[in-house]
LUMDO-512960 format. One line per 8 residues: number of its first residue (from 1); their letters; for each residue x, y, z of N, C-alpha, C, O. Coordinates in steps of 0.05 Angstrom, whole numbers, always signed. Example, Ala and Ser with C-alpha at 12.3 -4.5 7.8 and 13.67 -1.06 7.14 Angstrom:
! residues 2
1) AS) +264,-114,+156,+246,-90,+156,+264,-66,+156,+285,-66,+169 | +257,-45,+142,+273,-21,+143,+258,+1,+157,+268,+23,+161
! end
This chain:
! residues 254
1) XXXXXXXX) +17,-24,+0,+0,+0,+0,+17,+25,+0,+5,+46,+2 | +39,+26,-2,+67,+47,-5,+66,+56,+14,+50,+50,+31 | +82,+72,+17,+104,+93,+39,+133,+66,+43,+146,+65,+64 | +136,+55,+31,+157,+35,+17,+176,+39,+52,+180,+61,+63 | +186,+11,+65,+206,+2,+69,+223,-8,+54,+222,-7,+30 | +243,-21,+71,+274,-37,+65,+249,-61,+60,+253,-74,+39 | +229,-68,+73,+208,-106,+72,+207,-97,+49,+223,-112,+39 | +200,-81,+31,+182,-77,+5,+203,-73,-7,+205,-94,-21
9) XXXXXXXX) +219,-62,-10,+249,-63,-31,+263,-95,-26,+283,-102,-39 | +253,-107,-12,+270,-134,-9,+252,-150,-28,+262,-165,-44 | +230,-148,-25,+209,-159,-37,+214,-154,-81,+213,-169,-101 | +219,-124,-77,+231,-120,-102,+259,-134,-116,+266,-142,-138 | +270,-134,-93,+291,-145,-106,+297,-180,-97,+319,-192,-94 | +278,-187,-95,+278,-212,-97,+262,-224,-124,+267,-246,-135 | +247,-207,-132,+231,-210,-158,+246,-204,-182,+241,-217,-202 | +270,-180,-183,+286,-180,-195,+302,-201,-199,+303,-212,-221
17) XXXXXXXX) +312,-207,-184,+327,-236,-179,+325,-263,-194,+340,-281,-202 | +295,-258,-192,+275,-286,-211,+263,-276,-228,+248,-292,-238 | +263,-248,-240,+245,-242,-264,+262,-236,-295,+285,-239,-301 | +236,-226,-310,+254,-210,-332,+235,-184,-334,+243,-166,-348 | +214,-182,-323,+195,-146,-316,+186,-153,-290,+174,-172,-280 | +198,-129,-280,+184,-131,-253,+167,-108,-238,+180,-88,-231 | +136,-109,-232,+115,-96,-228,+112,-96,-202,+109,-114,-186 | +116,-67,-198,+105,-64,-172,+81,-41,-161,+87,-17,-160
25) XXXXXXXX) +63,-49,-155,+37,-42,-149,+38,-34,-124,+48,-46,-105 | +23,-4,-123,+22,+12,-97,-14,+25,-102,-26,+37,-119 | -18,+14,-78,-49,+31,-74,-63,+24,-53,-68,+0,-52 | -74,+39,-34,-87,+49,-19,-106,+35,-15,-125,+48,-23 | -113,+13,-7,-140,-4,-17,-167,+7,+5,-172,-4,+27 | -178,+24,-3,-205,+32,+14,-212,+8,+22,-211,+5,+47 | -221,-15,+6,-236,-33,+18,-232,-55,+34,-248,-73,+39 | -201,-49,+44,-197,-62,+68,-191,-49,+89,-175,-59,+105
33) XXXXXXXX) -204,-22,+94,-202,-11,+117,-226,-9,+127,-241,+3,+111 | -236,-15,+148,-267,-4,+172,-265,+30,+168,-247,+45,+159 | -295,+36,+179,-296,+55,+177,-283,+70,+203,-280,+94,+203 | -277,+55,+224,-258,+62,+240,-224,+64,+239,-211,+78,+255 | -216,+51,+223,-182,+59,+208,-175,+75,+210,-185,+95,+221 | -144,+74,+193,-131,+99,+193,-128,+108,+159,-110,+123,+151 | -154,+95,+137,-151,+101,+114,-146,+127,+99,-140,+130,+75 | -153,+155,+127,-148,+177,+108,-114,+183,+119,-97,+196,+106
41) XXXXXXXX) -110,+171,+141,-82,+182,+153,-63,+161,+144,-38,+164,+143 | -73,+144,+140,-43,+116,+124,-19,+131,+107,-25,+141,+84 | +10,+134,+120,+16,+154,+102,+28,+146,+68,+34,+124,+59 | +29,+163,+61,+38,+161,+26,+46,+183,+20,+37,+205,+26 | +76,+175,+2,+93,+190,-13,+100,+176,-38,+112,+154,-35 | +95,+182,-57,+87,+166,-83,+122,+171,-89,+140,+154,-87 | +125,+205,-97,+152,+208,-105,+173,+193,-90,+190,+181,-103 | +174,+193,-64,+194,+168,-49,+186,+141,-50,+196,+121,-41
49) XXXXXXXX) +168,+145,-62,+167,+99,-66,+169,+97,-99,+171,+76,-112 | +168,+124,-111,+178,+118,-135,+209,+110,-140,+218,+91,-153 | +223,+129,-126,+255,+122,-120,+264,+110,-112,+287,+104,-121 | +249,+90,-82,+261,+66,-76,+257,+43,-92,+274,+25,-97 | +225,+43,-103,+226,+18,-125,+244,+14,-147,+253,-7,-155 | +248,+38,-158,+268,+41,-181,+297,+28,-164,+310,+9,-173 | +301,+39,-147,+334,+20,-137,+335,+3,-125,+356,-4,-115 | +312,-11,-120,+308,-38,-121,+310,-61,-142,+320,-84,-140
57) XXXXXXXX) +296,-48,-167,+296,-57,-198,+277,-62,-199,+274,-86,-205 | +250,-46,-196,+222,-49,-211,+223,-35,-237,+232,-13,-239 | +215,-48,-255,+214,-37,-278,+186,-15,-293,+186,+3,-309 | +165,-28,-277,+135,-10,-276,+129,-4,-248,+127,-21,-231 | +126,+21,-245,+110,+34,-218,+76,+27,-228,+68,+42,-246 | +58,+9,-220,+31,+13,-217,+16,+26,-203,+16,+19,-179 | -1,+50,-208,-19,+59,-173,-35,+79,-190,-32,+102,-196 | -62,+53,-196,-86,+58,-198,-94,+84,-182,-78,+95,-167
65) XXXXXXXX) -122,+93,-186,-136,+110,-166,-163,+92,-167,-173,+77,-184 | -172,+101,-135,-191,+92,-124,-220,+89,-148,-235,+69,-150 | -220,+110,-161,-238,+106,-188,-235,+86,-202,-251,+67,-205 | -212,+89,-212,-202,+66,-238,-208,+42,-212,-228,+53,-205 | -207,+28,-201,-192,+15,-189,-228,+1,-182,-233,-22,-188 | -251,+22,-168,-270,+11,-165,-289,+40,-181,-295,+59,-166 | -298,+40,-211,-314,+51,-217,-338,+50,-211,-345,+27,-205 | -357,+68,-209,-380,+81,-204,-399,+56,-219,-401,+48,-242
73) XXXXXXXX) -410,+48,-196,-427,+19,-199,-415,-10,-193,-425,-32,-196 | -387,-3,-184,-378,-27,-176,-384,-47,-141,-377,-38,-119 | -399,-76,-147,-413,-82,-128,-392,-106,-129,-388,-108,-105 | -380,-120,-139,-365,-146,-131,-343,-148,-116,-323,-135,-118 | -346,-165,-100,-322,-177,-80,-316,-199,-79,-334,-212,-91 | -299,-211,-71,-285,-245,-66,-284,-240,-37,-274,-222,-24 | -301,-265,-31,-299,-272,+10,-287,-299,+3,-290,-310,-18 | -274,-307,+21,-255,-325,+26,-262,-334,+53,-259,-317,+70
81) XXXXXXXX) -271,-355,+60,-273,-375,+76,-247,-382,+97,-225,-372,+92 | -250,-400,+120,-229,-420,+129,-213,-394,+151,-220,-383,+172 | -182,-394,+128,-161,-383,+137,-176,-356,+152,-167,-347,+173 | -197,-344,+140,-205,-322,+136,-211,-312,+169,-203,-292,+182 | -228,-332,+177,-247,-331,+202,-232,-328,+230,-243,-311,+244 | -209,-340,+240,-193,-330,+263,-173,-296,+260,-165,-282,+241 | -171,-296,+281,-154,-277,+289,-158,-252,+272,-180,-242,+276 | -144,-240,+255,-157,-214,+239,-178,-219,+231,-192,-200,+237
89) XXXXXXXX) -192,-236,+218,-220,-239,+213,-237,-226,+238,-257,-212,+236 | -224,-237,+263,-247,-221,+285,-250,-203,+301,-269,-200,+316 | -224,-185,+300,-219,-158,+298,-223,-130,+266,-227,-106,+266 | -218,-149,+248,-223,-136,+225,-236,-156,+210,-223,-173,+197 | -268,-155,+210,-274,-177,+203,-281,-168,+163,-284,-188,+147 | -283,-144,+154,-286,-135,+124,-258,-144,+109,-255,-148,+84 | -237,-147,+132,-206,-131,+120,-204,-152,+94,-200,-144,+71 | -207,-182,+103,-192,-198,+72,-220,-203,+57,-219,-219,+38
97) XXXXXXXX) -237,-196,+61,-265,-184,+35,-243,-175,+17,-233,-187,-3 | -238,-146,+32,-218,-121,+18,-193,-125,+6,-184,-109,-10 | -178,-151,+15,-150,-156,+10,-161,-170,-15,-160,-160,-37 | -171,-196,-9,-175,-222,-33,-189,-201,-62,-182,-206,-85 | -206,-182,-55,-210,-177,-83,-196,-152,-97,-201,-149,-121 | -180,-135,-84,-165,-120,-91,-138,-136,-107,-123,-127,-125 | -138,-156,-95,-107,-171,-97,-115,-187,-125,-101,-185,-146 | -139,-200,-122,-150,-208,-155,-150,-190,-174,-133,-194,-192
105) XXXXXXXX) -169,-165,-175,-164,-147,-200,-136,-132,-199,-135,-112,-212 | -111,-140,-183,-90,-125,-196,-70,-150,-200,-45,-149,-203 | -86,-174,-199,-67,-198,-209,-82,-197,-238,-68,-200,-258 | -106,-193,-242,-123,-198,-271,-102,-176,-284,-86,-181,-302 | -103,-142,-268,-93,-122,-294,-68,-129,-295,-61,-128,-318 | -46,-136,-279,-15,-138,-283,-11,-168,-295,+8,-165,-310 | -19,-196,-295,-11,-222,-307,+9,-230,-295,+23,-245,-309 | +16,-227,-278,+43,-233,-262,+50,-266,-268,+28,-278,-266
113) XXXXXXXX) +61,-276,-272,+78,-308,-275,+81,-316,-239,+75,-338,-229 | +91,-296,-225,+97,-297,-207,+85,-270,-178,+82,-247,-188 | +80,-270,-155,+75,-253,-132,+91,-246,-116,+103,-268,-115 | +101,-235,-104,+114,-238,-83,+106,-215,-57,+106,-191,-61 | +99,-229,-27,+87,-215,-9,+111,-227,+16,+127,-245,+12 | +110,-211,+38,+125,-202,+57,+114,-230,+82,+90,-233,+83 | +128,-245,+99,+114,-262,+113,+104,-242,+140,+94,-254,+159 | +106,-215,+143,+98,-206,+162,+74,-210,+168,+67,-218,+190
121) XXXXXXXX) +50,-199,+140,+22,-216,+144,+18,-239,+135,+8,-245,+113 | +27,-252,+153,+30,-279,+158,+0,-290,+142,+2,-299,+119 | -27,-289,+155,-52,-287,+152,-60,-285,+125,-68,-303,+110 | -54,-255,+119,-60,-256,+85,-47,-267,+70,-59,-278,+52 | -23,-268,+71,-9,-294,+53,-23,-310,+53,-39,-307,+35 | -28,-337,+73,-49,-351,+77,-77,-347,+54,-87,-363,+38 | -83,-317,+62,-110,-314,+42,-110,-320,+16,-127,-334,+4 | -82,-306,+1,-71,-293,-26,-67,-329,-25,-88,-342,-25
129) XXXXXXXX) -50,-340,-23,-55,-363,-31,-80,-394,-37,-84,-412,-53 | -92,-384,-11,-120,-395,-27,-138,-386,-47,-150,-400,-63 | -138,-352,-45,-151,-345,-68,-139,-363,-93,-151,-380,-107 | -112,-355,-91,-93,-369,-120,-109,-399,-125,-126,-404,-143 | -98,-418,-105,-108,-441,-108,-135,-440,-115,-142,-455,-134 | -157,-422,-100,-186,-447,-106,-190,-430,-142,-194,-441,-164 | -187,-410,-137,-201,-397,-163,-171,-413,-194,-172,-410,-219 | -155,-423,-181,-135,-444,-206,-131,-409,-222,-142,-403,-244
137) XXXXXXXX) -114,-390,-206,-100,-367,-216,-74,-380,-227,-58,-393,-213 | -70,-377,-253,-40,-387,-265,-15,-372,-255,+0,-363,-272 | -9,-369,-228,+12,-360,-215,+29,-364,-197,+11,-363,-180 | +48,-367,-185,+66,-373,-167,+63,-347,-138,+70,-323,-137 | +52,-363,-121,+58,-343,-98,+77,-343,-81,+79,-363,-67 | +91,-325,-80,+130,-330,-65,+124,-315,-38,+119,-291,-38 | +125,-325,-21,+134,-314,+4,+158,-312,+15,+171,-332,+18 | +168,-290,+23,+189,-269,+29,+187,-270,+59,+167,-264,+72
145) XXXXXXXX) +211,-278,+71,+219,-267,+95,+218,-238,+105,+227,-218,+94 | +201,-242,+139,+199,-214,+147,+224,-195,+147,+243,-206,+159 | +229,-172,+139,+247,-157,+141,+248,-146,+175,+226,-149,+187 | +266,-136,+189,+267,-131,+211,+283,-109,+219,+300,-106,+201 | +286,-92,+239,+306,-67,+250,+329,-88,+262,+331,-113,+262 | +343,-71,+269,+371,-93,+279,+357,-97,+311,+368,-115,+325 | +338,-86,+322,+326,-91,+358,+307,-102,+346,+285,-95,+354 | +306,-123,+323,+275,-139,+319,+247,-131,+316,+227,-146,+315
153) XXXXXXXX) +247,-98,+315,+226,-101,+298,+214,-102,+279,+220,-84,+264 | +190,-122,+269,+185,-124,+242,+177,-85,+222,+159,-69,+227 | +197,-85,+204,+189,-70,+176,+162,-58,+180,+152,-80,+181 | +144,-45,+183,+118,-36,+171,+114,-9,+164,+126,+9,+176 | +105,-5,+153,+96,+27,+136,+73,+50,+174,+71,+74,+181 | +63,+25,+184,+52,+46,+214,+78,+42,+227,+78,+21,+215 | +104,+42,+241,+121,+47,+246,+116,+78,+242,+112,+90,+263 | +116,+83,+232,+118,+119,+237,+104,+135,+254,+112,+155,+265
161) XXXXXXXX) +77,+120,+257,+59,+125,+278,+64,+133,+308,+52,+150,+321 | +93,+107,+317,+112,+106,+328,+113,+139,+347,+111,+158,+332 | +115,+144,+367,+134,+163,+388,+161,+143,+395,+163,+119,+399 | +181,+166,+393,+206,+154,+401,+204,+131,+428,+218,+111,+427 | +187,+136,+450,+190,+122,+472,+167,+101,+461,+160,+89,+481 | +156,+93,+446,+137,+78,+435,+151,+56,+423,+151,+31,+426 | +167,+74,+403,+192,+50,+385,+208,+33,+403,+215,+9,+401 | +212,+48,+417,+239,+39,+442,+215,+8,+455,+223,-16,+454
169) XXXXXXXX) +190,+15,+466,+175,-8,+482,+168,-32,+457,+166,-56,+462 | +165,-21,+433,+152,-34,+409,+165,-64,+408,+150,-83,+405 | +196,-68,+412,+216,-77,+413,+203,-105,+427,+215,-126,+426 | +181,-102,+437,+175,-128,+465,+160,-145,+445,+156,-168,+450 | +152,-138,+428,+138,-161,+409,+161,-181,+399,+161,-203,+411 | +174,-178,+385,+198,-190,+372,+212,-209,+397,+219,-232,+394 | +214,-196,+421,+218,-215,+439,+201,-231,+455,+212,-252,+462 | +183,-227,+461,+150,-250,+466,+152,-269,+440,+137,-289,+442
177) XXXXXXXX) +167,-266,+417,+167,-276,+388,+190,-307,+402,+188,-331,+406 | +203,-290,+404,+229,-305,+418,+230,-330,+438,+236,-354,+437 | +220,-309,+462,+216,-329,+489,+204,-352,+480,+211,-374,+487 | +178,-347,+459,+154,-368,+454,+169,-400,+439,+167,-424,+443 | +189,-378,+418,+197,-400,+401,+221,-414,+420,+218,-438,+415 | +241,-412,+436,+247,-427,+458,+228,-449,+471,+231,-473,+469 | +208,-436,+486,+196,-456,+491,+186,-475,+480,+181,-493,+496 | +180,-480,+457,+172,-502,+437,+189,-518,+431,+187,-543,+430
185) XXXXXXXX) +216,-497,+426,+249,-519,+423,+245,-534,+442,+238,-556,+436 | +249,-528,+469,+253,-537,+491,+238,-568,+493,+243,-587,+508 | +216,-565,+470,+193,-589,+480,+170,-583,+497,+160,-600,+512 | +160,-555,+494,+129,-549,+494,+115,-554,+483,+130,-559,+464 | +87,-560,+472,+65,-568,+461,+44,-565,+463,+26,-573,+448 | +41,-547,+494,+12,-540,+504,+5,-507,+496,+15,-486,+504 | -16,-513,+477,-13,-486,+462,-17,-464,+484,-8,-442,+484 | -40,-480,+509,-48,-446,+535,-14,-436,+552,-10,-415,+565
193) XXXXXXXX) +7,-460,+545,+29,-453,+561,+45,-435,+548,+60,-417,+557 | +41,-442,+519,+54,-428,+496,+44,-402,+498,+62,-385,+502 | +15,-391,+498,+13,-367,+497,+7,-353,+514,+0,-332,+505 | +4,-356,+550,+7,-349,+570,+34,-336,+566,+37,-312,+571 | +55,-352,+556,+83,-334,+553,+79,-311,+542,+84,-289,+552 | +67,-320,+513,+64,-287,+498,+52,-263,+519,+59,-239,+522 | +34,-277,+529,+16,-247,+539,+36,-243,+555,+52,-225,+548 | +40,-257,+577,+55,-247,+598,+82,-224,+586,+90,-202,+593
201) XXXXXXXX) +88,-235,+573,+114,-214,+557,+97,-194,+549,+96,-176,+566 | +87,-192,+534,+71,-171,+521,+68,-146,+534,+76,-123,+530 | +50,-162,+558,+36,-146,+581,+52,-139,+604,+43,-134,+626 | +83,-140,+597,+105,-121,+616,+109,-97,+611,+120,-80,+626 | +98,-93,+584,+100,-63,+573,+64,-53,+585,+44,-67,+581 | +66,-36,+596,+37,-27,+606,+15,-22,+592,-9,-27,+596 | +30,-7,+571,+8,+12,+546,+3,-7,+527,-11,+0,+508 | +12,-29,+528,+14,-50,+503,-23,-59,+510,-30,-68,+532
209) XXXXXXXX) -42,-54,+489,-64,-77,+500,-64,-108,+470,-57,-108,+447 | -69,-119,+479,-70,-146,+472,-95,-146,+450,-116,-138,+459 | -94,-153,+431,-122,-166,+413,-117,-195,+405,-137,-210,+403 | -86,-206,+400,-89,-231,+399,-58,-239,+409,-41,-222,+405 | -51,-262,+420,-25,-270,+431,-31,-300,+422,-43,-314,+439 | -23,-311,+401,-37,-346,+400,-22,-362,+382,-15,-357,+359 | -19,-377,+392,-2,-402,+369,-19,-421,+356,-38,-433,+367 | -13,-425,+333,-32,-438,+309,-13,-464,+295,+12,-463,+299
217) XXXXXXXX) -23,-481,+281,-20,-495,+261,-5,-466,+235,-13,-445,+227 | +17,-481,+230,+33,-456,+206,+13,-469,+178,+14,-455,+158 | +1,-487,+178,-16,-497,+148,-42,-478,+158,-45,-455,+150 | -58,-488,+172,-92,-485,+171,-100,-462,+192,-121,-450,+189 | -85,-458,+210,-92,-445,+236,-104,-448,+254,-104,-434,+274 | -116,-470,+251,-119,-483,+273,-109,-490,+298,-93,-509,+301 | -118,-476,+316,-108,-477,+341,-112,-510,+366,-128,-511,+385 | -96,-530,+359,-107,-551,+384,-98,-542,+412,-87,-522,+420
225) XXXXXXXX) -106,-564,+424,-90,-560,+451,-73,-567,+455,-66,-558,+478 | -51,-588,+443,-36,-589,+450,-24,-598,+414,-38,-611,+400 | -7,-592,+410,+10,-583,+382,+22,-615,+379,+33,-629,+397 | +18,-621,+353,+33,-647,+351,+61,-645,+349,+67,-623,+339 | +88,-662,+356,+109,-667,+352,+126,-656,+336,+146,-643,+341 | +110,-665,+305,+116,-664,+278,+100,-631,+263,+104,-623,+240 | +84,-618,+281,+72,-594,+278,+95,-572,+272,+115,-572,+286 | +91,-555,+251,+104,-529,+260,+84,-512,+270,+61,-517,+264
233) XXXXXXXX) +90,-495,+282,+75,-472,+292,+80,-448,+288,+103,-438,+288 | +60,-436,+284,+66,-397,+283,+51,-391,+308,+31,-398,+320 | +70,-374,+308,+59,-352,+337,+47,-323,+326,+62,-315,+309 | +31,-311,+329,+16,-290,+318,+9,-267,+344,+1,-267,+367 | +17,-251,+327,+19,-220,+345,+2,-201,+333,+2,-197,+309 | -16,-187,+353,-33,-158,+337,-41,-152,+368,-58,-164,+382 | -18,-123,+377,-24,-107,+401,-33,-78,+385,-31,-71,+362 | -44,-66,+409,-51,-32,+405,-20,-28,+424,-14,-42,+443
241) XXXXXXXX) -1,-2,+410,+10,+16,+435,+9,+35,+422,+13,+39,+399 | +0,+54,+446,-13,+80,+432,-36,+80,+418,-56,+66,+421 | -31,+95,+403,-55,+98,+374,-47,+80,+349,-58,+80,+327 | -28,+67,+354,-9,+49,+337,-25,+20,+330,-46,+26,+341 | -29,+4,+324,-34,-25,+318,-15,-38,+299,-12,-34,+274 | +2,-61,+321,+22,-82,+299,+20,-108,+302,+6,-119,+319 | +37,-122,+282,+28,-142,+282,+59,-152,+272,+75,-141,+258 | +61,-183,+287,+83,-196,+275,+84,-220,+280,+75,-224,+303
249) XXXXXX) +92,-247,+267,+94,-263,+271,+115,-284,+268,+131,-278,+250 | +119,-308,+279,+140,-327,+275,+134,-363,+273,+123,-380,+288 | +149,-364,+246,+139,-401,+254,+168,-416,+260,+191,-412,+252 | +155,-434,+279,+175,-450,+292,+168,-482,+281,+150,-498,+285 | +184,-482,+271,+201,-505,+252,+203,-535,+269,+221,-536,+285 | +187,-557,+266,+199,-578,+283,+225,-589,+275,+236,-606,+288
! end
């Protein structure tokens, strides 16, 4: 949705890497924001994400307008089932309405061979790939490792939102990220022990409030109670600090 990080230039230049044109699409998607969001304040600088994509090696800047994009009479959407229904589904329950069909009509206008998205939204990846699969989209969806600050926190465009003493506490996600995936090394499996950790970390920072702290199945999301052996797991993060909302996550590998 631009105001471009180092995650989104990595993402570029990983497509470079594997392409011979490489498209990169910036836009604002109204229809995955509530009417409570931050859709008029999300920030954007077109001329600076024009410059970083270019030295990344995008070869087309895309960024539709809200018109072109949904003209006057436009009523269709793609809902997506399953993946859809936990965790952002029930804090933002419109948001992957808004993602799955925005993400279709700019896979229809661009033809991409190939995608490439950031593992930070962990979730929508998830989505973007079943869309792919059920609707048999002739494309490759590549998932990209989260980009990170050197104090672990994940890349995101609300980062700016950020007060200096905000950035400084922000820092406690990436490590609740941490503690969690230890304990699983260790030979944990009980998903309430697993994420009792998260909160408890979380909830050392005061201002931090919690919307989800939970470990899932890294395929389906499905949450059991106690994690098979042979399971990998993701751990999934979405706190408020401040006026801020982030989100990050990690899968742990058996």
């Amino acid at each position: 949705m631009g105001y471009l990080h180092d995650g989104h230039a990595s993402l570029i230049r990983t497509a470079r890497a594997e392409s011979d044109l490489v498209i990169t699409t910036i836009f604002v998607n109204p229809l995955q924001f509530a009417p409570n969001e931050d859709f008029t304040r999300y920030p954007r600088d077109l001329e600076r994400d024009w410059r970083i994509a270019e030295e990344a090696g995008a070869d087309v800047l895309f960024t539709p307008t809200p018109d072109e994009m949904y003209p006057s009479g436009f009523q269709t959407t793609i809902s997506i089932g399953g993946v859809t229904t936990p965790f952002e589904g029930i804090f933002r329950p419109t948001h992957f309405d808004g993602v799955a069909t925005v993400v279709a009509k700019l896979f229809l206008l661009t033809q991409p061979h190939k995608a490439f998205f950031g593992q930070k939204d962990y979730q929508q990846c998830m989505v973007v790939k079943k869309l792919v699969r059920d609707l048999a989209m002739p494309l490759e969806i590549v998932i990209c490792p989260t980009k990170r600050e050197n104090d672990g926190l994940a890349m995101s465009s609300r980062n700016v939102y950020l007060s200096a003493e905000e950035r400084s506490k922000a820092t406690i996600l990436f490590k609740a990220l941490e503690r969690a995936q230890n304990l699983i090394q260790q030979g944990e499996r009980k998903r309430r022990a697993i994420e009792t950790l998260l909160q408890e970390t979380l909830t050392s920072v005061r201002e931090i409030t919690i919307d989800y702290a939970a470990a899932a199945d890294s395929e389906t999301l499905e949450q059991a109670d106690i994690f098979a052996e042979t399971q990998d797991i993701v751990l999934l993060l979405a706190v408020r600090l401040g006026k801020t909302r982030l989100i990050d996550n990690l899968v742990v590998k058996t």
